[in-house]
SERO-4910 file (N, C-alpha, C, O; in steps of 0.05 Angstrom, whole numbers):
BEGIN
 pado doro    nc1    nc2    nc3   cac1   cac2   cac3    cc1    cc2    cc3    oc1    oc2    oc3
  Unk    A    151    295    164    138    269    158    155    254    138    157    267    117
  Unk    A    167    231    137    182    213    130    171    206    103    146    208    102
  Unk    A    185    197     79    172    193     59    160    166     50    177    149     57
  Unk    A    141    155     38    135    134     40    157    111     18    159    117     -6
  Unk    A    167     94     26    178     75     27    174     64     -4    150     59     -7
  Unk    A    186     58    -25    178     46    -51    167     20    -48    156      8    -66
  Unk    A    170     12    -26    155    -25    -21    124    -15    -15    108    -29    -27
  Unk    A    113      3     -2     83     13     -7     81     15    -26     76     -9    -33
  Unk    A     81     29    -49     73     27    -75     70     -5   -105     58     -8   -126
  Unk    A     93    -22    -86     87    -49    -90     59    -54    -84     45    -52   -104
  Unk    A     40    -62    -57     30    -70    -48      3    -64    -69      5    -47    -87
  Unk    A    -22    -79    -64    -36    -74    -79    -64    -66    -61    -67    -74    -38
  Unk    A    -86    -43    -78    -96    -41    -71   -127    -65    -62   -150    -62    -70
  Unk    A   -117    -82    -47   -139   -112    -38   -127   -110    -11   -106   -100     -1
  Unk    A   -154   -127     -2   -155   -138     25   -127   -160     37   -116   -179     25
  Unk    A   -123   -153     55    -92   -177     63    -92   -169     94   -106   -157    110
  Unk    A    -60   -188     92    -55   -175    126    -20   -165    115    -11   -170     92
  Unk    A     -6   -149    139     15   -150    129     31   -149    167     21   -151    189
  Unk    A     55   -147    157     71   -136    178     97   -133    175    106   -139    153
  Unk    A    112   -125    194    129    -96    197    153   -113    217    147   -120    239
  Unk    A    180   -118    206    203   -130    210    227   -112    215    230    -92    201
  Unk    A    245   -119    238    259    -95    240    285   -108    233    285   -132    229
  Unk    A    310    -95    231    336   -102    213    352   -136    221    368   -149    208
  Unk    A    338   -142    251    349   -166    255    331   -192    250    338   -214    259
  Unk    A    301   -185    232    284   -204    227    264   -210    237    247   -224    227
  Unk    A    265   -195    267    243   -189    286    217   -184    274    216   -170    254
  Unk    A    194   -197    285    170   -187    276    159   -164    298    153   -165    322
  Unk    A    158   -149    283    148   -119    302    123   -120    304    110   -115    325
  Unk    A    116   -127    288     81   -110    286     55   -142    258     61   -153    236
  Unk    A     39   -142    269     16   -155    251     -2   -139    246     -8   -124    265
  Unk    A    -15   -136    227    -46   -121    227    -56   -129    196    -44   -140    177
  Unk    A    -79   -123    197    -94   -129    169   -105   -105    158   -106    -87    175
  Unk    A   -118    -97    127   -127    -84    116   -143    -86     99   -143   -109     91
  Unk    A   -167    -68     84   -178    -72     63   -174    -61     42   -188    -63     21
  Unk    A   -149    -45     46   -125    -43     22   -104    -42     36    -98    -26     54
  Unk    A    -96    -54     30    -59    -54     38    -47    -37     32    -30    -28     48
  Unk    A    -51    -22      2    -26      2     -4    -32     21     20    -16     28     37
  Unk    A    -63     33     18    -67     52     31    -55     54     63    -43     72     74
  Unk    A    -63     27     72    -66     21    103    -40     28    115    -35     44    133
  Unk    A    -15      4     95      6     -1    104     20     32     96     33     43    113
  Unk    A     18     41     79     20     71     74     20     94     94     39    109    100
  Unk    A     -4     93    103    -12    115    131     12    110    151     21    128    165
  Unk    A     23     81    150     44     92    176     68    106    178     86    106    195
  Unk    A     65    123    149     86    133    138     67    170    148     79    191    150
  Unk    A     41    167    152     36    196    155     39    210    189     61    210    199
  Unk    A     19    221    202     29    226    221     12    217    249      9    231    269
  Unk    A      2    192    244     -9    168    262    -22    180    278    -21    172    302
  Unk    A    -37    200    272    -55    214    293    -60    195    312    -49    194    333
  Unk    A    -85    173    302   -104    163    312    -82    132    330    -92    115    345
  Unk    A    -60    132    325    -41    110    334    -17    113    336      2    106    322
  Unk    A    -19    133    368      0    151    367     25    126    386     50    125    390
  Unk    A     10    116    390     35     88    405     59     73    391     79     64    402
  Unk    A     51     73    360     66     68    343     93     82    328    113     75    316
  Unk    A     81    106    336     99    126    327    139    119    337    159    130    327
  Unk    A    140     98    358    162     94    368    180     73    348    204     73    339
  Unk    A    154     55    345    158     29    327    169     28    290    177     10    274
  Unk    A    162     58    287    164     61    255    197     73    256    208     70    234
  Unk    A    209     82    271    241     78    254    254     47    253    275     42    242
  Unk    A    242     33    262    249      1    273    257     -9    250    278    -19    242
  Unk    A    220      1    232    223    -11    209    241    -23    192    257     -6    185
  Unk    A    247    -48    179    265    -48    153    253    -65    135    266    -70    114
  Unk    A    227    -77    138    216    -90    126    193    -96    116    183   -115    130
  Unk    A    180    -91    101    153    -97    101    140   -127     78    142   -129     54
  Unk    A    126   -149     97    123   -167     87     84   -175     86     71   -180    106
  Unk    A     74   -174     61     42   -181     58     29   -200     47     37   -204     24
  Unk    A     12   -213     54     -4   -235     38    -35   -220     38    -47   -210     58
  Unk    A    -44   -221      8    -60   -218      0    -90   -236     -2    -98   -252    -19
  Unk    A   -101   -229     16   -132   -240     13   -146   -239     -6   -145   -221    -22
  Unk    A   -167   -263     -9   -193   -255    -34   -221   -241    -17   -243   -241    -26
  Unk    A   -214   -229      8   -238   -220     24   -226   -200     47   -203   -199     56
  Unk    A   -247   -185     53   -227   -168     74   -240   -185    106   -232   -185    130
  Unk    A   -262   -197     91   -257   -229    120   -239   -249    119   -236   -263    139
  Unk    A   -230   -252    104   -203   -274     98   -181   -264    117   -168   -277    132
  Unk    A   -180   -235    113   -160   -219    122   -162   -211    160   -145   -207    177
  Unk    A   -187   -210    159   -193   -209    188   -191   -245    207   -188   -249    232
  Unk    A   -192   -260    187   -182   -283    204   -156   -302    197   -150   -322    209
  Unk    A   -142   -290    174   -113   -288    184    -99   -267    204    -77   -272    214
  Unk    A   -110   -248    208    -91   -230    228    -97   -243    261    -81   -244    280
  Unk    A   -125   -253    258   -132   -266    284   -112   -287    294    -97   -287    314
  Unk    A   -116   -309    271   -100   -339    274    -65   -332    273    -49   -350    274
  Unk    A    -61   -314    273    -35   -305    279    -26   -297    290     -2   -301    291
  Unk    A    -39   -277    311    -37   -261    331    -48   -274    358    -46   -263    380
  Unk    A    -62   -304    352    -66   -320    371    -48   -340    378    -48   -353    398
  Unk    A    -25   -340    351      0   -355    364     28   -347    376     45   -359    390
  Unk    A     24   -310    362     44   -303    371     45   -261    373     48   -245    354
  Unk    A     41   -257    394     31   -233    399     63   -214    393     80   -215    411
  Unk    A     66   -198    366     92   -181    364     99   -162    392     83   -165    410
  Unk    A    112   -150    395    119   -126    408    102   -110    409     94   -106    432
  Unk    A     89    -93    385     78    -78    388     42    -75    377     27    -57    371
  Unk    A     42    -98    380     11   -110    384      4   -109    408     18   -112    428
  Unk    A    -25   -103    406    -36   -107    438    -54   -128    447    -56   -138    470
  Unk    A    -69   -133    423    -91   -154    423    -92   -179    408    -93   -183    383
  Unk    A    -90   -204    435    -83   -228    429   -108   -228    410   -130   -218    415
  Unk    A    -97   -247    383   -126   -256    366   -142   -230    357   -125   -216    346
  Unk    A   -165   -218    357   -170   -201    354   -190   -192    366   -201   -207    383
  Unk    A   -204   -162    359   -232   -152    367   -260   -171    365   -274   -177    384
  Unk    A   -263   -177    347   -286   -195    337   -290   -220    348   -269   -234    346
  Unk    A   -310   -231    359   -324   -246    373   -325   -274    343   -342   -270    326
  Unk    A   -312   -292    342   -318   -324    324   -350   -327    333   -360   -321    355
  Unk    A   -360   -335    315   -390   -345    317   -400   -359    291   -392   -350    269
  Unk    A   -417   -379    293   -428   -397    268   -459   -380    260   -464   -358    268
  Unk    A   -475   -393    245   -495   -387    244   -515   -421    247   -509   -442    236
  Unk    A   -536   -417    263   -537   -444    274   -574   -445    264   -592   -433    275
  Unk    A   -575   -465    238   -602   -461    219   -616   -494    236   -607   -517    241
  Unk    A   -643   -479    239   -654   -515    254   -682   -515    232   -698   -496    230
  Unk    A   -682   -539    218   -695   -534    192   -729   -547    196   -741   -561    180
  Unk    A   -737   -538    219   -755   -569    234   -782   -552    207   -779   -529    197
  Unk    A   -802   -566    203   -821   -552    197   -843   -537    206   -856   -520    194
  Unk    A   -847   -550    238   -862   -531    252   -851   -510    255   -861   -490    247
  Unk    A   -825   -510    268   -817   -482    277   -789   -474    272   -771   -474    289
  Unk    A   -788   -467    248   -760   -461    234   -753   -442    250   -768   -425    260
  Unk    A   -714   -444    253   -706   -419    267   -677   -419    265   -662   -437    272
  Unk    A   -668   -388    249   -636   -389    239   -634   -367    268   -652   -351    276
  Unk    A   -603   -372    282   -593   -355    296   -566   -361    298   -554   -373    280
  Unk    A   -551   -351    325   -527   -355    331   -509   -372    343   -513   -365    366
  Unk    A   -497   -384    345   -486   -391    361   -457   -410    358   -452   -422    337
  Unk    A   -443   -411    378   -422   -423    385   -408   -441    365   -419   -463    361
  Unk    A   -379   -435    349   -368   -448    329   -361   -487    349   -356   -495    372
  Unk    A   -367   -500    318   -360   -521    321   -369   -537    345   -354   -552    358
  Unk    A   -397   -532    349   -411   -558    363   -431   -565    349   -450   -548    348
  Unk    A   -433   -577    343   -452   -592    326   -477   -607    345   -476   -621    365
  Unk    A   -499   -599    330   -528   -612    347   -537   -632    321   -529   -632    298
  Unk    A   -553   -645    330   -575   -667    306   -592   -650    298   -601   -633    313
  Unk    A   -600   -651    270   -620   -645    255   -610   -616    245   -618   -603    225
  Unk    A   -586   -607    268   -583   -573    262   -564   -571    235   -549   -590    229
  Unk    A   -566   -553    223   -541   -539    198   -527   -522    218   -536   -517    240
  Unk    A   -504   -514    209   -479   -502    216   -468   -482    202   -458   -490    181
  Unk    A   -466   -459    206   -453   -454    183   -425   -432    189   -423   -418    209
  Unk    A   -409   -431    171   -382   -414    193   -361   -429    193   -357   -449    179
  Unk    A   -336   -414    218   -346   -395    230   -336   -369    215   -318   -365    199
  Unk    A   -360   -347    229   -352   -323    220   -336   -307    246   -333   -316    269
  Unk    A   -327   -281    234   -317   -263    258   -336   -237    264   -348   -228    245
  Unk    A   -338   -229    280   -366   -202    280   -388   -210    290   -407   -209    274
  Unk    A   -393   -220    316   -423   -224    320   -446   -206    319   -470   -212    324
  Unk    A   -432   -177    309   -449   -160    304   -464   -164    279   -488   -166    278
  Unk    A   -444   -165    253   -444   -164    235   -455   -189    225   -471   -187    206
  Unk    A   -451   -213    234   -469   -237    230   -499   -239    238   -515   -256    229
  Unk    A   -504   -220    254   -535   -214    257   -552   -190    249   -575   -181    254
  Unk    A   -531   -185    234   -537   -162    215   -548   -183    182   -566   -180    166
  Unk    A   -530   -200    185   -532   -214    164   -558   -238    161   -571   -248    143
  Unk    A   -558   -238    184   -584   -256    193   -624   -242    193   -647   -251    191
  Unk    A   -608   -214    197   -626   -203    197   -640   -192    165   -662   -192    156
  Unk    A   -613   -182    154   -628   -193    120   -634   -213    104   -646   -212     82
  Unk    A   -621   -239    119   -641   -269    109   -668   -264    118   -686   -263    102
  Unk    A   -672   -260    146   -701   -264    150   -719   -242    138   -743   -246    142
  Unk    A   -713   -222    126   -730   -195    116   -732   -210     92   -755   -207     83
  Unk    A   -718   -226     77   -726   -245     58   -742   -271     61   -766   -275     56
  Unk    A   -723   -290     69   -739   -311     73   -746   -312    107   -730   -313    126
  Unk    A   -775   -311    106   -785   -300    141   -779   -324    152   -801   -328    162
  Unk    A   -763   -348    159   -766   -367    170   -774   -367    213   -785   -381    230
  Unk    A   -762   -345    208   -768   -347    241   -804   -343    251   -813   -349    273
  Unk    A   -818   -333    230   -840   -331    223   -860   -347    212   -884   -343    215
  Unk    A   -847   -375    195   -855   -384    189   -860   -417    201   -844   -426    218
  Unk    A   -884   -437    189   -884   -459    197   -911   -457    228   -912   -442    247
  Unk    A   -926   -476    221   -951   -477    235   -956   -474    261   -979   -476    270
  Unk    A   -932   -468    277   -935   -472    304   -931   -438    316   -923   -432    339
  Unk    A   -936   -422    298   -920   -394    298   -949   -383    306   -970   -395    302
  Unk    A   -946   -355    319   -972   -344    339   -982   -335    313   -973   -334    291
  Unk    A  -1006   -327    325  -1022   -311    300  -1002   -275    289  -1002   -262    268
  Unk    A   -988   -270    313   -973   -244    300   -949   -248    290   -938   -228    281
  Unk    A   -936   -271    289   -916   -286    279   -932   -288    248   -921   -273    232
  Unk    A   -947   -299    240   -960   -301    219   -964   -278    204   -959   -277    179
  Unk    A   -972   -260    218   -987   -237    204   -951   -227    188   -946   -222    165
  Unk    A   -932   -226    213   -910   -210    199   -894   -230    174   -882   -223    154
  Unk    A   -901   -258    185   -896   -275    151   -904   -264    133   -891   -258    113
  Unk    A   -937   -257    141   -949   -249    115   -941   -226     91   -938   -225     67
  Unk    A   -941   -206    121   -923   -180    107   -906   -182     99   -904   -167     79
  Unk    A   -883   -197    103   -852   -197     98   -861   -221     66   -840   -228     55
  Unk    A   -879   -231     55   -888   -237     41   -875   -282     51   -867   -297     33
  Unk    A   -877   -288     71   -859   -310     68   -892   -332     78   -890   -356     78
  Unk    A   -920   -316     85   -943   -332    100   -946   -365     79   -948   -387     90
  Unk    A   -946   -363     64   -950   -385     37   -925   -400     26   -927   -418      9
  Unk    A   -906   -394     34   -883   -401     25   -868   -421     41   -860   -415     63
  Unk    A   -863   -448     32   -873   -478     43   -835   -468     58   -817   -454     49
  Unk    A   -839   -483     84   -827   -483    103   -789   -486     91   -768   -473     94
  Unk    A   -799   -512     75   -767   -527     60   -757   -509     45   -734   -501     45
  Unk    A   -777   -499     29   -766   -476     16   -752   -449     17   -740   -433      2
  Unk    A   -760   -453     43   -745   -426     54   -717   -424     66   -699   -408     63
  Unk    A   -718   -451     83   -696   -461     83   -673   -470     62   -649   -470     66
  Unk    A   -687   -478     38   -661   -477     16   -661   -453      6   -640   -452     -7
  Unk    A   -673   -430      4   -662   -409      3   -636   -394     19   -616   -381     11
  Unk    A   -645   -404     50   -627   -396     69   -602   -400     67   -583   -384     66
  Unk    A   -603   -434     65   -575   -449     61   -554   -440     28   -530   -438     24
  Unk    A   -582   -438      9   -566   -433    -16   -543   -409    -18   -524   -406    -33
  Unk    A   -553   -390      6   -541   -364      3   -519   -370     24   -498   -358     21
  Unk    A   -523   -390     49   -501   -395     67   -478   -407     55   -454   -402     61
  Unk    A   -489   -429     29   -467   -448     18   -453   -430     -1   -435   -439    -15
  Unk    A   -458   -407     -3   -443   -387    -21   -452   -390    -56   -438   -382    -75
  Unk    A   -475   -402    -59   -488   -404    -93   -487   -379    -98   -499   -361    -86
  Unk    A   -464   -377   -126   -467   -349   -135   -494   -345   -137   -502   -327   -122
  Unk    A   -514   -356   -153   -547   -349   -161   -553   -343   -141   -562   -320   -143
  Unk    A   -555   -351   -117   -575   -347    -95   -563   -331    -78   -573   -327    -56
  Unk    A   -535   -316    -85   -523   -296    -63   -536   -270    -85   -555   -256    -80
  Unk    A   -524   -268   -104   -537   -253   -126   -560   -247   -121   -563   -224   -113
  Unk    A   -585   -265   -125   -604   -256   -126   -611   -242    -96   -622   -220    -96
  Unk    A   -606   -254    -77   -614   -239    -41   -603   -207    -38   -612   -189    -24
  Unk    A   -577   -208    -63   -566   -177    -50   -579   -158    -67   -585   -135    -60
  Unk    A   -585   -171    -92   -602   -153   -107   -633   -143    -88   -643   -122    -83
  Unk    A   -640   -171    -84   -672   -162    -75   -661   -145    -53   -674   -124    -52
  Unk    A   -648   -146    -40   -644   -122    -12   -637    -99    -17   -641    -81     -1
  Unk    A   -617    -92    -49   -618    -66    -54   -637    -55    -65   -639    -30    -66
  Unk    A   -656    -74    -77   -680    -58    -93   -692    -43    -68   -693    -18    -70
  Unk    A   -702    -55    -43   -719    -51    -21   -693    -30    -13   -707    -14      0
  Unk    A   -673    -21    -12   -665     -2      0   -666     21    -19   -671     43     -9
  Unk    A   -661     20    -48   -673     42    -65   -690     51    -62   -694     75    -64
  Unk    A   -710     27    -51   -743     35    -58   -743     60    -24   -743     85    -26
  Unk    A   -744     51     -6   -732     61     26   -715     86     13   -722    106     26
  Unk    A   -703     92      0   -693    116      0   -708    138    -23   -710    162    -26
  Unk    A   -715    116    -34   -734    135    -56   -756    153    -44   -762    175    -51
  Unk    A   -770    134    -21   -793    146     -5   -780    162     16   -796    163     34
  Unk    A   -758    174     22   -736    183     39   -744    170     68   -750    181     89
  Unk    A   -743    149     64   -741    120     99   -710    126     91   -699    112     74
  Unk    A   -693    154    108   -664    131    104   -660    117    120   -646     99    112
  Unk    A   -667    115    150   -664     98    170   -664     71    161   -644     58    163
  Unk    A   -690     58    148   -690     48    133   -675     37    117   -669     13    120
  Unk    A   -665     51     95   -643     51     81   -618     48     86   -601     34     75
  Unk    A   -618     60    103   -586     59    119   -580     24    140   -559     13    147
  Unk    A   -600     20    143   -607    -11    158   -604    -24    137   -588    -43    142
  Unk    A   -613    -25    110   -616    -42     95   -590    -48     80   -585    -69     68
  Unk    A   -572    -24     81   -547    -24     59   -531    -38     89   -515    -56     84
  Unk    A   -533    -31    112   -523    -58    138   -522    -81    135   -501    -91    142
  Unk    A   -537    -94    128   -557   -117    109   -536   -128     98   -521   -146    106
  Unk    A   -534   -116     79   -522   -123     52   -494   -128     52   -483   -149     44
  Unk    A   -477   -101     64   -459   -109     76   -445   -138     88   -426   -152     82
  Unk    A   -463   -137    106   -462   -163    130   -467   -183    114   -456   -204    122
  Unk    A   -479   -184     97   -484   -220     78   -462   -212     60   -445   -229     59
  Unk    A   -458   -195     48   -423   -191     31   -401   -198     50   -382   -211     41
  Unk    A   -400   -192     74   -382   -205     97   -383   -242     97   -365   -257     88
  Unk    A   -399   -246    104   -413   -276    105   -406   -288     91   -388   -301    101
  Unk    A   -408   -293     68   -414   -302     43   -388   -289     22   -389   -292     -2
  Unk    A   -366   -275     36   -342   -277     22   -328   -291     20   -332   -310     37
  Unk    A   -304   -295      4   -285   -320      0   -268   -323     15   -254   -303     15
  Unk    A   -258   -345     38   -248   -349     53   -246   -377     69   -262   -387     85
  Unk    A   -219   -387     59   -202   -418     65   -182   -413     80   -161   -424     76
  Unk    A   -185   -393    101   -159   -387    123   -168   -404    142   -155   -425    146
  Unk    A   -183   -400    150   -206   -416    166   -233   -434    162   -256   -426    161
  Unk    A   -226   -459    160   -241   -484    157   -267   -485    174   -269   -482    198
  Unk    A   -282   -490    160   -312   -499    179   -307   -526    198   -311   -526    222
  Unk    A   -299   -545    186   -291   -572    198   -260   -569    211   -249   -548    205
  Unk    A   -248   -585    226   -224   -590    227   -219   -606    206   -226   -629    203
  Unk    A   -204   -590    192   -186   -604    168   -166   -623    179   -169   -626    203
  Unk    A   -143   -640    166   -118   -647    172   -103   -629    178   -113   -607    176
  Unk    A    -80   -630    186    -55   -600    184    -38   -606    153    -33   -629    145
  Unk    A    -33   -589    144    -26   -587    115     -7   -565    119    -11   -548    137
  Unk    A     18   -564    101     29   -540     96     35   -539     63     42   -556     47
  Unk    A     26   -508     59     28   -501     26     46   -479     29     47   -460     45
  Unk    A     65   -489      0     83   -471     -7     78   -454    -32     57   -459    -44
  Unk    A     96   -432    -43     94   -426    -63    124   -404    -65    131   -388    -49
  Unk    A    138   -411    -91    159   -395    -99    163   -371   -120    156   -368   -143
  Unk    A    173   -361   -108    185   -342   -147    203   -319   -129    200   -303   -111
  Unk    A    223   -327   -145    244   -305   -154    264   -303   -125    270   -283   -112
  Unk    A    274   -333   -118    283   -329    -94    277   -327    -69    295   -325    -51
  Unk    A    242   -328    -61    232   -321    -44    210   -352    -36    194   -363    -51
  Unk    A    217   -359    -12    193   -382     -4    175   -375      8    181   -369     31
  Unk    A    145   -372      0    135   -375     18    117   -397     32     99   -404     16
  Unk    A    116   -409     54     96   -427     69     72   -416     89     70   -396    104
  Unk    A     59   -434     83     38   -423    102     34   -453    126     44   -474    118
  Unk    A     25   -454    146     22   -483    166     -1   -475    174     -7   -454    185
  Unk    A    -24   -508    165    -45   -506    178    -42   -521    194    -24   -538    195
  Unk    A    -66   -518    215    -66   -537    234    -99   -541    238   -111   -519    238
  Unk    A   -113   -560    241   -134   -565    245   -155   -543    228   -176   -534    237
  Unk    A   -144   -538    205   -164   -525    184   -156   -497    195   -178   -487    189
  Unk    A   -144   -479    206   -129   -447    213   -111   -442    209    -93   -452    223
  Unk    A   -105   -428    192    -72   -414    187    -64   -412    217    -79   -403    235
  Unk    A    -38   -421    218    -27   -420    243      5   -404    244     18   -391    260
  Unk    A      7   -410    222     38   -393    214     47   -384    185     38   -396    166
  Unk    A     61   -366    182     65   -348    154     90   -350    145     98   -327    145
  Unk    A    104   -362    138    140   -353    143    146   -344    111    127   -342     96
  Unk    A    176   -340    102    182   -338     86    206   -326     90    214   -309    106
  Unk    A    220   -339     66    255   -347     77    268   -340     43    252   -332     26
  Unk    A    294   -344     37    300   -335     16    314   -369     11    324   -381     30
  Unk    A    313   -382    -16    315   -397    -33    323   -390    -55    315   -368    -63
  Unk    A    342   -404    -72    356   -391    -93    336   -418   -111    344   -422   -134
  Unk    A    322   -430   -106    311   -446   -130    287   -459   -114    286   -455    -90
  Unk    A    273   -471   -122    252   -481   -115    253   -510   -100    266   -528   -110
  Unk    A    238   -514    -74    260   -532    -60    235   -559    -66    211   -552    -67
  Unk    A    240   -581    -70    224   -610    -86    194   -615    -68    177   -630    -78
  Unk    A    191   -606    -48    165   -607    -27    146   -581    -38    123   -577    -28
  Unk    A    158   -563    -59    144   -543    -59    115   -542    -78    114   -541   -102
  Unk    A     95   -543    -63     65   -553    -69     48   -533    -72     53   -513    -59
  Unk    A     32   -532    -83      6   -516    -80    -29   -533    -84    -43   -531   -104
  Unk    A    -34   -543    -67    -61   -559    -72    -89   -541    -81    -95   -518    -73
  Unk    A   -105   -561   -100   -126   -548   -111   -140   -524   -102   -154   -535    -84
  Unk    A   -146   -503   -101   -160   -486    -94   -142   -459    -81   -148   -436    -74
  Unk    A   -118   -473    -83    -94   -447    -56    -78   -434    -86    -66   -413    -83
  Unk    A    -77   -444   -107    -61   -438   -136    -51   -413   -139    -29   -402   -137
  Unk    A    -79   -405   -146    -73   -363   -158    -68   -350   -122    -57   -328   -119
  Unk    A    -78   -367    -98    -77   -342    -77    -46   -356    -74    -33   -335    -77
  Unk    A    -29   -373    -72     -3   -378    -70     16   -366    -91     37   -355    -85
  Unk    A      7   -370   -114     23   -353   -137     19   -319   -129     37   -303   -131
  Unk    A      4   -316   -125      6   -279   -122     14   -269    -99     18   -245    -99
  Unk    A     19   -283    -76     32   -283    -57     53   -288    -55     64   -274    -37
  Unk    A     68   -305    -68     99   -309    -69    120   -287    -85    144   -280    -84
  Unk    A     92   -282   -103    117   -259   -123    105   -231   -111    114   -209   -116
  Unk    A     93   -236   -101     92   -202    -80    110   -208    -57    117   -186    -50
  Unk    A    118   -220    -44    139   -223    -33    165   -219    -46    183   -206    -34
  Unk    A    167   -228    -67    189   -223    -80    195   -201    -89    218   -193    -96
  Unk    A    175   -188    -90    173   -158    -98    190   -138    -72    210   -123    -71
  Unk    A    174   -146    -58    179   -134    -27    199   -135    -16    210   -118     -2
  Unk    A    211   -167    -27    247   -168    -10    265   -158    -25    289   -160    -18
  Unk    A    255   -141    -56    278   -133    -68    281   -101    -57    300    -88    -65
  Unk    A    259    -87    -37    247    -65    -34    246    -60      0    226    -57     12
  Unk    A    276    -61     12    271    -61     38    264    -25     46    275    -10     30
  Unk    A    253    -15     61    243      4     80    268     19     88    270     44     87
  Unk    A    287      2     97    314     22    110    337      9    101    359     19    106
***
């Protein structure tokens, strides 16, 4: 078993994507992680579980990563990249996970959050997204409503629709209100994400205390899935943005990123002996461009072979 490479031990233990360059610049390989040292690491062990690759790792001479603030950030940069350009030894255009919004209709008779289809917009409806995981987004949906019962609630709801408002404690709890609960936690309000994950771990303490782990084990699903949701993530735009490209330098190393209609569409990075006069970073991209460029720089002083 080959030893691991001193550019792994660069990498940091956070969510990113990375990939794998062979001596003539070639992009071999894309994939993402929810640690990078570890992830990008393993392909140094003995790839049980990805035994296809095993061909691809003397190729190696390069290893290049950008660091996420989410390990969903990271799941939809590997997507928007692998939808423009599938390596060698990738198999799957874009990725596993199904894009999906969460689609909130705020009426007061008959409130109702569910799923559906990024980027069509209806009247009267909220939007929210998009996310990746349609599993996991109705996982997430499913611990809004154990909170705020909206699908339950509002006057036009059967009498057993009611009864389970009642239980789920939401029977009295005025229609609007539930809805800005909903939204507060969609729009990412630290207070109102805070307080939802708390109340869902208390109820899963409480579920494990009484040994419900089924229960429990559903509920920490929950939680999960709204920590998915509701993580930090500007790879991918709710709206179509403009196309923009942001740069960032240090130590000889450029890197750019190209959006296009609010999606990372391309990653590059090239060597520069000084900082070239276009080189930008706009409000909000700052610390994830600065820590990205000098981990690159890290990386190109640290080739693999």
């Amino acid at each position: 078993m080959p030893p691991r490479p001193p550019a792994v031990a660069v990498l940091p233990a956070e969510p990113g994507v990375y990939r794998f360059r062979d001596d003539g610049g070639r992009v071999l390989y894309v994939g993402r992680a929810a640690q990078l040292r570890s992830r990008v690491g393993s392909y140094w062990g003995d790839l049980r579980d990805r035994r296809h690759l095993r061909r691809m790792m003397p190729q190696v001479s390069r290893i290049e990563a950008l660091v996420c603030d989410s390990a969903h950030e990271a799941a939809w940069a590997e997507r928007n990249l692998l939808e423009q350009s599938l390596p060698r030894w990738n198999r799957v255009v874009g990725g596993l996970e199904v894009p999906v919004s969460i689609r909130l209709d705020p009426s007061p008779e008959a409130p109702r959050i569910g799923l559906a289809a990024p980027h069509r917009p209806e009247p009267g409806i909220r939007s929210f997204g998009p996310y990746l995981g349609a599993r996991k987004v109705q996982l997430a949906m499913s611990g809004l409503e154990r909170l705020y019962p909206l699908g339950h609630a509002g006057p036009a709801r059967t009498a057993g629709e009611r009864e389970l408002a009642r239980a789920r404690g939401g029977q009295d709890t005025p229609v609007a209100q539930l809805v800005s609960a909903v939204t507060s936690v969609l729009d990412r309000e630290p207070t109102a994400v805070t307080a939802a994950l708390a109340a869902l771990t208390a109820r899963r303490d409480t579920a494990a205390e009484a040994q419900a782990y089924e229960a429990a084990a559903r509920l920490q699903q929950e939680i999960e899935a709204i920590q998915w949701v509701v993580a930090p993530q500007r790879i991918t735009a709710q709206s179509a943005a403009e196309d923009v490209e942001v740069t960032a330098w240090a130590d000889d190393v450029l890197v750019r990123l190209r959006i296009r209609r609010g999606r990372l569409r391309a990653w590059e990075q090239e060597t520069c002996p000084e900082p070239v006069p276009d080189t930008r970073a706009p409000t909000g991209w700052v610390p994830f461009l600065r820590r990205n460029a000098e981990l690159a720089a890290r990386l190109a002083a640290l080739p693999v072979s």
